[in-house]
KOLKETI-352560 format. One record per residue (C-alpha): residue number from 1; x, y, z. Coordinates in Angstrom, 1 decimal, padded with zeros to 4 digits. Each point is the difference from the previous one (the first is absolute). Example, Ala and Ser with C-alpha at 12.3 -4.5 7.8 and 13.67 -1.06 7.14 Angstrom:
BEGIN
<tike num="1" xx="012.3" yy="-004.5" zz="007.8"/>
<tike num="2" xx="001.4" yy="003.4" zz="-000.7"/>
END
This chain:
BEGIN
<tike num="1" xx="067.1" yy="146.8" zz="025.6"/>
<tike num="2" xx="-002.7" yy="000.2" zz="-001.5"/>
<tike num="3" xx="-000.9" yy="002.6" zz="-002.9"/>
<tike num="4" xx="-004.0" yy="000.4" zz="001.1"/>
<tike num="5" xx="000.0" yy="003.7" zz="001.0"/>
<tike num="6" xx="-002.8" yy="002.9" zz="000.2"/>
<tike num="7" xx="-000.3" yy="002.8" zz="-001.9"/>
<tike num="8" xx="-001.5" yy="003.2" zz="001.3"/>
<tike num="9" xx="-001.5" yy="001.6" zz="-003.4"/>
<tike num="10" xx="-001.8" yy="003.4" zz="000.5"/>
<tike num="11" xx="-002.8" yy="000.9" zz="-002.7"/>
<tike num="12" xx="-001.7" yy="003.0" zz="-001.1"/>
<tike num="13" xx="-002.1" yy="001.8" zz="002.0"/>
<tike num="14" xx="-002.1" yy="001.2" zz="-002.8"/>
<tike num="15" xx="001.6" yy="000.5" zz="-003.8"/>
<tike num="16" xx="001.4" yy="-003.8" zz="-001.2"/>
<tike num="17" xx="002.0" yy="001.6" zz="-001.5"/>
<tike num="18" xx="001.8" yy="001.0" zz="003.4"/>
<tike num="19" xx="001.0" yy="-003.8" zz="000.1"/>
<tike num="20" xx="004.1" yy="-000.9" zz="-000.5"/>
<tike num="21" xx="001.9" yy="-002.5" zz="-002.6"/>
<tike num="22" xx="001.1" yy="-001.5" zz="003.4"/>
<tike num="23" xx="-003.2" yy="-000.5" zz="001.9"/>
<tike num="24" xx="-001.2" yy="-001.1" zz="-003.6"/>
<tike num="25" xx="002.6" yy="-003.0" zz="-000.1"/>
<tike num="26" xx="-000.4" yy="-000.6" zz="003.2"/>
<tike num="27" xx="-003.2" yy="-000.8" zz="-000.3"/>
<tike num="28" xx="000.5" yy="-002.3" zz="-002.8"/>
<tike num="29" xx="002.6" yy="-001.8" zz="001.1"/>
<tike num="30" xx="-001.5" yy="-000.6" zz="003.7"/>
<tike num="31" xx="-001.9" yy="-004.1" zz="000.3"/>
<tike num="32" xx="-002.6" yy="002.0" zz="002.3"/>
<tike num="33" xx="-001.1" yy="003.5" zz="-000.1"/>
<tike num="34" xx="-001.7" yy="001.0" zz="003.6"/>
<tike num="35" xx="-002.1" yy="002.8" zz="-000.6"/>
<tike num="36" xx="-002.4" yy="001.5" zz="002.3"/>
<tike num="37" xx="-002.9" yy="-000.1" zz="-002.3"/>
<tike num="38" xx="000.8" yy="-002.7" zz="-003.5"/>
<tike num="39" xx="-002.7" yy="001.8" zz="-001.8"/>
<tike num="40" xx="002.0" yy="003.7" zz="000.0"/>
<tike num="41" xx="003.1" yy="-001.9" zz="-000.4"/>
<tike num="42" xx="-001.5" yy="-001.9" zz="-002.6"/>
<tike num="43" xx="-000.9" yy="003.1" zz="-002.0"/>
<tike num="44" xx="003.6" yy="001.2" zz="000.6"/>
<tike num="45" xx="001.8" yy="-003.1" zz="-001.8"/>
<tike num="46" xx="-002.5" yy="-000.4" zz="-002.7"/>
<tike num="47" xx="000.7" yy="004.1" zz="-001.1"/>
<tike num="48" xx="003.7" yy="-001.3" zz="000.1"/>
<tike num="49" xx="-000.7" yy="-003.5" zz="-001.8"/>
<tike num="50" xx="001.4" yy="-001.7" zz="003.6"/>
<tike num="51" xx="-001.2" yy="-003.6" zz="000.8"/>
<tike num="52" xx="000.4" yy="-001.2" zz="003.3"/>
<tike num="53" xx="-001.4" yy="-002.0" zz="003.3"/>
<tike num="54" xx="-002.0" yy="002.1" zz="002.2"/>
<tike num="55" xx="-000.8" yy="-000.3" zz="003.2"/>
<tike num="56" xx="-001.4" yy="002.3" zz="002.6"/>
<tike num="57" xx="001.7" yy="001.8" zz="002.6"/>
<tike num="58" xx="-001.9" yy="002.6" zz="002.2"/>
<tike num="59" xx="-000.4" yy="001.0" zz="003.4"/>
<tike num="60" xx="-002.3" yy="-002.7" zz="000.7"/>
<tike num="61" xx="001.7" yy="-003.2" zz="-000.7"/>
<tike num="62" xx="003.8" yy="001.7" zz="000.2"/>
<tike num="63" xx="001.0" yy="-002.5" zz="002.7"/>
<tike num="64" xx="-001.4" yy="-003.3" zz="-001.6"/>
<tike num="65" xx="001.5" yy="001.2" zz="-003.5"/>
<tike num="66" xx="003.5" yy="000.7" zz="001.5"/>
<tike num="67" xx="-000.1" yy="-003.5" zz="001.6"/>
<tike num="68" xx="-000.6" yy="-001.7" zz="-003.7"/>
<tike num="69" xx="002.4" yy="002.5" zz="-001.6"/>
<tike num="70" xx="003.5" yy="-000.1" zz="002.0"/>
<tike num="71" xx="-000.2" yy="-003.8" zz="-000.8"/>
<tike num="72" xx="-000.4" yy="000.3" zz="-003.8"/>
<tike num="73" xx="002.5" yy="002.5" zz="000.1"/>
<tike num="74" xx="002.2" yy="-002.7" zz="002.4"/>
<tike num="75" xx="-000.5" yy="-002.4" zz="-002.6"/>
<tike num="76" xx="001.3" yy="002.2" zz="-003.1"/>
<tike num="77" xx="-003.1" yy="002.6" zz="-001.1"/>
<tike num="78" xx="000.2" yy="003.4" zz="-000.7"/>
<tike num="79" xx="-003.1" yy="001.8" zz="001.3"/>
<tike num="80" xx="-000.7" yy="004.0" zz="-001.2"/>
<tike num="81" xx="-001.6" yy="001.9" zz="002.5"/>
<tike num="82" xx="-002.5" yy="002.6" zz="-000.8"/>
<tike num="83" xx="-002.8" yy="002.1" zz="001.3"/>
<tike num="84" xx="-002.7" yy="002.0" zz="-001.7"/>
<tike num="85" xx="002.4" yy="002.7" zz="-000.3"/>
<tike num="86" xx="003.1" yy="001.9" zz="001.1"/>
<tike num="87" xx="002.4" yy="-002.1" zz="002.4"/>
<tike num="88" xx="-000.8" yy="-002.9" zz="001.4"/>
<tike num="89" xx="-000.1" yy="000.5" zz="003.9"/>
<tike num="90" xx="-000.8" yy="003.4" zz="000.1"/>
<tike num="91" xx="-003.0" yy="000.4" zz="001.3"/>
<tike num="92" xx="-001.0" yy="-003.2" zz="-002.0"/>
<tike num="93" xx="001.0" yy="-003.9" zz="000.6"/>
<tike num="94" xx="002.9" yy="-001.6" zz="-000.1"/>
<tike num="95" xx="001.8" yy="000.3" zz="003.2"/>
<tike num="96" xx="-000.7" yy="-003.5" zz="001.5"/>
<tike num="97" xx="001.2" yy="-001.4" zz="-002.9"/>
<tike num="98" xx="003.7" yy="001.9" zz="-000.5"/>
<tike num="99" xx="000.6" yy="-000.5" zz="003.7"/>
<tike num="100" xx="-001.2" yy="-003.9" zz="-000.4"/>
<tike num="101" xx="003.1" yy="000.2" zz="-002.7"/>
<tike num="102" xx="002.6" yy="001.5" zz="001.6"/>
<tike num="103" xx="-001.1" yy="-002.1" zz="003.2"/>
<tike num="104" xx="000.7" yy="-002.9" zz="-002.5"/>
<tike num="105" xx="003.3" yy="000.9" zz="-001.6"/>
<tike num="106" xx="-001.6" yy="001.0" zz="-003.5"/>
<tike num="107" xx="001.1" yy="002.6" zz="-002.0"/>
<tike num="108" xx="-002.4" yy="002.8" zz="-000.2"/>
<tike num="109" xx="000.4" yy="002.7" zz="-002.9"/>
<tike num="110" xx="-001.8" yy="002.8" zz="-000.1"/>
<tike num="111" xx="-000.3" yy="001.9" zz="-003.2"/>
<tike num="112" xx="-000.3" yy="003.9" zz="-000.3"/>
<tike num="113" xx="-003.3" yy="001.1" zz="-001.7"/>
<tike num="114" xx="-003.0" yy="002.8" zz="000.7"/>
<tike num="115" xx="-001.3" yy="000.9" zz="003.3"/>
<tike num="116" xx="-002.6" yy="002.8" zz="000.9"/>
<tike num="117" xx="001.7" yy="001.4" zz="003.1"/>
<tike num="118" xx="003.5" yy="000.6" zz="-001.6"/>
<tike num="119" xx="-002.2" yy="001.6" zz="-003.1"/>
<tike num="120" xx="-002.1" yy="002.5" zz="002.1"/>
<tike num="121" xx="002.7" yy="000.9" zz="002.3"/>
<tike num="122" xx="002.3" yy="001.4" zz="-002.9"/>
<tike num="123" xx="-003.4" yy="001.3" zz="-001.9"/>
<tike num="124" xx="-001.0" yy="001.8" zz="003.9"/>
<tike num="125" xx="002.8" yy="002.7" zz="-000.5"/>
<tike num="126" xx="000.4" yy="-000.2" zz="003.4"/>
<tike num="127" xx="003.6" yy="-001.2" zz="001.5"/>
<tike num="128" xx="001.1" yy="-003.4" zz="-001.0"/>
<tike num="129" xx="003.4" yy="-000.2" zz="002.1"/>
<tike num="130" xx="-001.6" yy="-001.4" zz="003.0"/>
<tike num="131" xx="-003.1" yy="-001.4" zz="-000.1"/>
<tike num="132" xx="-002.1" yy="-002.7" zz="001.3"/>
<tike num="133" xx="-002.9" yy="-002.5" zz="-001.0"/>
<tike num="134" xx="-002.7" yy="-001.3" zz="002.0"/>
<tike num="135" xx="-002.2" yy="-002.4" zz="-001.8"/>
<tike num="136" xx="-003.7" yy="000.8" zz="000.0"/>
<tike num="137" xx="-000.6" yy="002.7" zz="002.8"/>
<tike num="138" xx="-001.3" yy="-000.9" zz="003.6"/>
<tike num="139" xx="-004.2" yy="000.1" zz="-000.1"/>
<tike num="140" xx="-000.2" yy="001.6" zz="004.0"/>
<tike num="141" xx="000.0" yy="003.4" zz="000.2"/>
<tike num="142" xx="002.1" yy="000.3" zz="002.8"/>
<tike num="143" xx="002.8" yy="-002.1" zz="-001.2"/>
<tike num="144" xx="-000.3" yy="001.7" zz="-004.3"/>
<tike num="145" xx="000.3" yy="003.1" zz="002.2"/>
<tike num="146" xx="003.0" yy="-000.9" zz="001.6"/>
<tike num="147" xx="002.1" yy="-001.1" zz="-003.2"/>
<tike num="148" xx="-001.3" yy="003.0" zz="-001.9"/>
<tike num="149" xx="001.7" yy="002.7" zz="002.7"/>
<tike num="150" xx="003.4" yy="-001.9" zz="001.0"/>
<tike num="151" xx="001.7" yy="-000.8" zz="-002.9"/>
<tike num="152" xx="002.5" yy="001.5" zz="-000.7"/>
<tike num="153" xx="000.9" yy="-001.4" zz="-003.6"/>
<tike num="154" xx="-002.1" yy="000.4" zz="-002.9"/>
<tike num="155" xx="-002.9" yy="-002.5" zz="000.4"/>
<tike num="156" xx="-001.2" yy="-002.1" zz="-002.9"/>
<tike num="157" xx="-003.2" yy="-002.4" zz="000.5"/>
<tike num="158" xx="-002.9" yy="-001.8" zz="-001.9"/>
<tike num="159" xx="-003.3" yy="001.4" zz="001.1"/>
<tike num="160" xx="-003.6" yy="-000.9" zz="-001.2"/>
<tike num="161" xx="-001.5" yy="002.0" zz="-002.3"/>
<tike num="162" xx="-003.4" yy="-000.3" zz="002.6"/>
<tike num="163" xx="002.8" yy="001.4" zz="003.0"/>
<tike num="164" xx="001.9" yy="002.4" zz="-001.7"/>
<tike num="165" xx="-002.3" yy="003.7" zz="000.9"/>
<tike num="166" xx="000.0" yy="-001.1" zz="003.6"/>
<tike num="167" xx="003.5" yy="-000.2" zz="000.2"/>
<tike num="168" xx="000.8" yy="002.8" zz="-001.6"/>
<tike num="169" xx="-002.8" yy="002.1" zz="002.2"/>
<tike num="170" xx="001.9" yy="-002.0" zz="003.1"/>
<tike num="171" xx="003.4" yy="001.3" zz="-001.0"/>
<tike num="172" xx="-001.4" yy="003.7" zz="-000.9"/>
<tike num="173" xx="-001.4" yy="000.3" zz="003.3"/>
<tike num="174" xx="003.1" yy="-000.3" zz="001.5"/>
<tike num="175" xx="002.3" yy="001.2" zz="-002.8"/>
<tike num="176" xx="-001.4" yy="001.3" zz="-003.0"/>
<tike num="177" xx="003.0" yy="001.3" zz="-001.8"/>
<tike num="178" xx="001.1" yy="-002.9" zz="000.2"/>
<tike num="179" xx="001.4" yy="-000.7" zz="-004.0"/>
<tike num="180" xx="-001.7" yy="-003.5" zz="-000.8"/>
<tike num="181" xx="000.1" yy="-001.6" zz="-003.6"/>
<tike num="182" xx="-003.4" yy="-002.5" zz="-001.1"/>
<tike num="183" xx="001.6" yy="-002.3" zz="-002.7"/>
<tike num="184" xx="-003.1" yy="-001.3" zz="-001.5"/>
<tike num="185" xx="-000.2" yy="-003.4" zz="-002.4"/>
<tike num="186" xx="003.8" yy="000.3" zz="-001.0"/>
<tike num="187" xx="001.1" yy="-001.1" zz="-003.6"/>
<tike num="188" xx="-003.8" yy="-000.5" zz="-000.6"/>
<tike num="189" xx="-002.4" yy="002.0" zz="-002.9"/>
<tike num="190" xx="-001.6" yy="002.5" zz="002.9"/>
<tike num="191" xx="003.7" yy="000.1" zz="002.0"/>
<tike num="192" xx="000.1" yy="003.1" zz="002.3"/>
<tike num="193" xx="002.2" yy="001.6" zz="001.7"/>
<tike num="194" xx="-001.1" yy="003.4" zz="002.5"/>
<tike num="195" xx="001.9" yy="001.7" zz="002.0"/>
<tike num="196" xx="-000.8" yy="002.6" zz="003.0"/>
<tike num="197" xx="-000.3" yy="000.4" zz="003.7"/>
<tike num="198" xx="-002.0" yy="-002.6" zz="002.1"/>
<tike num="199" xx="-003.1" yy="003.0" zz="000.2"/>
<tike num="200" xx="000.2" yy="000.6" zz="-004.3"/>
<tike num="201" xx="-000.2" yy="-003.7" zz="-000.4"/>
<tike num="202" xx="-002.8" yy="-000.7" zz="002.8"/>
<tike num="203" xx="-002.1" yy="002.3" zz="-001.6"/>
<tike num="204" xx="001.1" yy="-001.2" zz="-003.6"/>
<tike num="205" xx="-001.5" yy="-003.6" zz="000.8"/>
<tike num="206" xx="-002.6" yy="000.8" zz="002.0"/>
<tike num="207" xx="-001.7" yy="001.9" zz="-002.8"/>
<tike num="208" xx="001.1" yy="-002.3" zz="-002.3"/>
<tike num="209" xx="000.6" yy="-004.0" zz="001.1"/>
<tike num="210" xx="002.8" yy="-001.8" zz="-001.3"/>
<tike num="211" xx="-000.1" yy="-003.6" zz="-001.7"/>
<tike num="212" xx="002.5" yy="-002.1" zz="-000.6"/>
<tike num="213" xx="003.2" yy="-001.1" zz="001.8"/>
<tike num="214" xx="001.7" yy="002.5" zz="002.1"/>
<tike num="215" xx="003.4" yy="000.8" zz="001.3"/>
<tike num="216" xx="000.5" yy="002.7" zz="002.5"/>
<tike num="217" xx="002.9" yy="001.9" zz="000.1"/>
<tike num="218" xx="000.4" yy="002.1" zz="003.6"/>
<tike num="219" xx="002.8" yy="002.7" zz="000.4"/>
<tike num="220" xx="002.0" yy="-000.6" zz="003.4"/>
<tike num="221" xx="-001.4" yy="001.1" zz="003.3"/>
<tike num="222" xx="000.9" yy="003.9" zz="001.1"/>
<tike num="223" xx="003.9" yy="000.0" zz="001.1"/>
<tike num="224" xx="-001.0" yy="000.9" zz="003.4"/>
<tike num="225" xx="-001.2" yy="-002.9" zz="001.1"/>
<tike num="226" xx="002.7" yy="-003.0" zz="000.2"/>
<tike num="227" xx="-000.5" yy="-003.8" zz="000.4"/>
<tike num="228" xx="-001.4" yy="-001.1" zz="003.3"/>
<tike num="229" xx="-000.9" yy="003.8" zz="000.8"/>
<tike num="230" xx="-004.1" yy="-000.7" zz="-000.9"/>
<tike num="231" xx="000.6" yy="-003.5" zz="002.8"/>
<tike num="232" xx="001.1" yy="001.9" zz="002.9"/>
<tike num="233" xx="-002.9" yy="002.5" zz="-000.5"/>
<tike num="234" xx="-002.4" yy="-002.2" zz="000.2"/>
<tike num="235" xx="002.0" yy="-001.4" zz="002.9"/>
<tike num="236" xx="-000.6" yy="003.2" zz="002.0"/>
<tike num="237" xx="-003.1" yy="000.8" zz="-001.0"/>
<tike num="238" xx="-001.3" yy="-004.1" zz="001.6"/>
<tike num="239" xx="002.4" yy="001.4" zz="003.0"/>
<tike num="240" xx="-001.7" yy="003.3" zz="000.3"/>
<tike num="241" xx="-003.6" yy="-001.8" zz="000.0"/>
<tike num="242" xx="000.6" yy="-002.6" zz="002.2"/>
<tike num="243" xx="001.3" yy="003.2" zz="002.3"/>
<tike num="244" xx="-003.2" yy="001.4" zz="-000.3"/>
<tike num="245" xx="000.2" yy="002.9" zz="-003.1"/>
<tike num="246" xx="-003.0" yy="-000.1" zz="-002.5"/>
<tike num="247" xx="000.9" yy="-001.8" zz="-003.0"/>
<tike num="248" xx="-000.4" yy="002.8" zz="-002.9"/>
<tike num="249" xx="001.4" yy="003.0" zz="002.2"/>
<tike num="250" xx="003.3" yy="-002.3" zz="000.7"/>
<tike num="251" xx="-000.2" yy="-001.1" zz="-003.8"/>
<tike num="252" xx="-000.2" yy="003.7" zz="-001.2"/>
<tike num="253" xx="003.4" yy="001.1" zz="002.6"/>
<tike num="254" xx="002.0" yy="-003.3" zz="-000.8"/>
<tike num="255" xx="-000.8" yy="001.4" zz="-004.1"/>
<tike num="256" xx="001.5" yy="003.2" zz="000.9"/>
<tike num="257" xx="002.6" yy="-001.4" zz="002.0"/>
<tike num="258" xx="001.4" yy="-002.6" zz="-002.8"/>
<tike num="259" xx="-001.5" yy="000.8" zz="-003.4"/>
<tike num="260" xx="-002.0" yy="-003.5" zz="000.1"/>
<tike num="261" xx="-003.6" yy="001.1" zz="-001.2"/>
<tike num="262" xx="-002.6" yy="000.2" zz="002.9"/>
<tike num="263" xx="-002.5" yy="-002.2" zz="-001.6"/>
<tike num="264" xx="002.4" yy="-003.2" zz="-000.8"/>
<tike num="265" xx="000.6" yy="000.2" zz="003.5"/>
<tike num="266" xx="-003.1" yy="000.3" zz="000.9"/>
<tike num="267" xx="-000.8" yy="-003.0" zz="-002.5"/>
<tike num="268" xx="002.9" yy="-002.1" zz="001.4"/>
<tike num="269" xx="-001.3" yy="000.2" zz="003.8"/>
<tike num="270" xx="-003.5" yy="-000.9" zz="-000.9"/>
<tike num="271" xx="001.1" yy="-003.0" zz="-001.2"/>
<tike num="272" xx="002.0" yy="-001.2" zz="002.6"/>
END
């Protein structure tokens, strides 16, 4: 067999000095180090005194990469995977190439190191027993809406700075005690962290913008409402139109009736 394998090496996500002895060797031993951008990896092994081959790996080129990559690796090489920080694959590239591996028989190792959501969900305060990441959060209205008010875990999620009031002024209108945590450029000089409900915070950053990259931290959903609840109201309320009820009056009884706030329903049929 042969000993060509990838390695999965997560780097910081602000402070170098976040990075591990293990990524660090890693990333000297590797033949070829796939990073998303070679000029920010390039400052990251020169602080370290790392030499290395550098090519790029990003979202554009993932599939032509991973096609000249699995045969190096085939043929002995160790590449190091990185992005421009955190883990690679979340939210960032990498995927193509780790299931072009495993497709292929090579060993894939994947190294532990820093990543934003783990930090801001144990900074948010709120529950970490249960909890689930989504990535960057949906841009419709309709569809940020409906993740917002059914989930029943403690949500964590990357959010633009230019995004962030109108989402937290879409969750206030339909929650606003809702305890939400704004981790702001974690690890870096101007890191912070505020906590409050979704109608504190709206009115925090709409008075004052943030900068920076953002991770938002949303406590679960009421306990009233359980999963596939929000579904079937929408359901009845496309069955009660199509029967002939006005839209908003049926929205506002079906709210009454099942907890599922009258204007996401509303929202929802409009965009049938």
């Amino acid at each position: 067999m042969s000993a060509g394998r990838l390695v999965v090496c997560p780097t910081p996500i602000g402070n170098l000095e976040d990075v591990t002895l293990r990524v660090l060797a890693a990333l000297r031993e590797a033949d070829i180090v796939a990073c998303e951008d070679t000029r920010r990896t390039r400052g990251l092994l020169h602080r370290y005194g790392v030499t290395g081959t550098l090519v790029s790996y990003h979202e554009h080129n993932e599939r032509e990469r991973a096609a000249e990559l699995v045969p190096r690796m085939q043929a002995g090489a160790v590449v190091a995977l990185v992005s421009d920080a955190g883990m690679p694959l979340v939210s960032d590239p990498g995927f193509i190439l780790v299931e072009a591996c495993v497709a292929a028989g090579l060993s894939v190792e994947v190294l532990p190191g820093p990543s934003s959501a783990i930090a801001a969900l144990v900074a948010s305060g709120l529950p970490a027993e249960r909890w689930r990441f989504v990535g960057f959060l949906p841009r419709k209205k309709g569809e940020l809406e409906r993740l917002l008010m059914s989930t029943a875990d403690t949500l964590v999620a990357f959010e633009s700075p230019k995004r962030l009031t109108g989402t937290l002024t879409l969750l206030a209108a339909n929650d606003p005690t809702r305890p939400v945590a704004v981790c702001r450029e974690l690890t870096k000089i101007h890191e912070e962290v505020r906590r409050g409900s979704a109608q504190e915070l709206a009115e925090h950053y709409a008075a004052q913008p943030p900068r920076g990259e953002v991770v938002l931290v949303v406590g679960a959903a009421p306990a009233g409402l359980q999963p596939g609840d929000e579904d079937r109201a929408i359901a009845a309320l496309h069955a009660l139109v199509e029967a002939g009820a006005k839209p908003r009056a049926a929205a506002k009884v079906l709210a009454e009736l099942t907890g599922v706030a009258a204007n996401r329903l509303y929202a929802a049929h409009t965009e049938r």
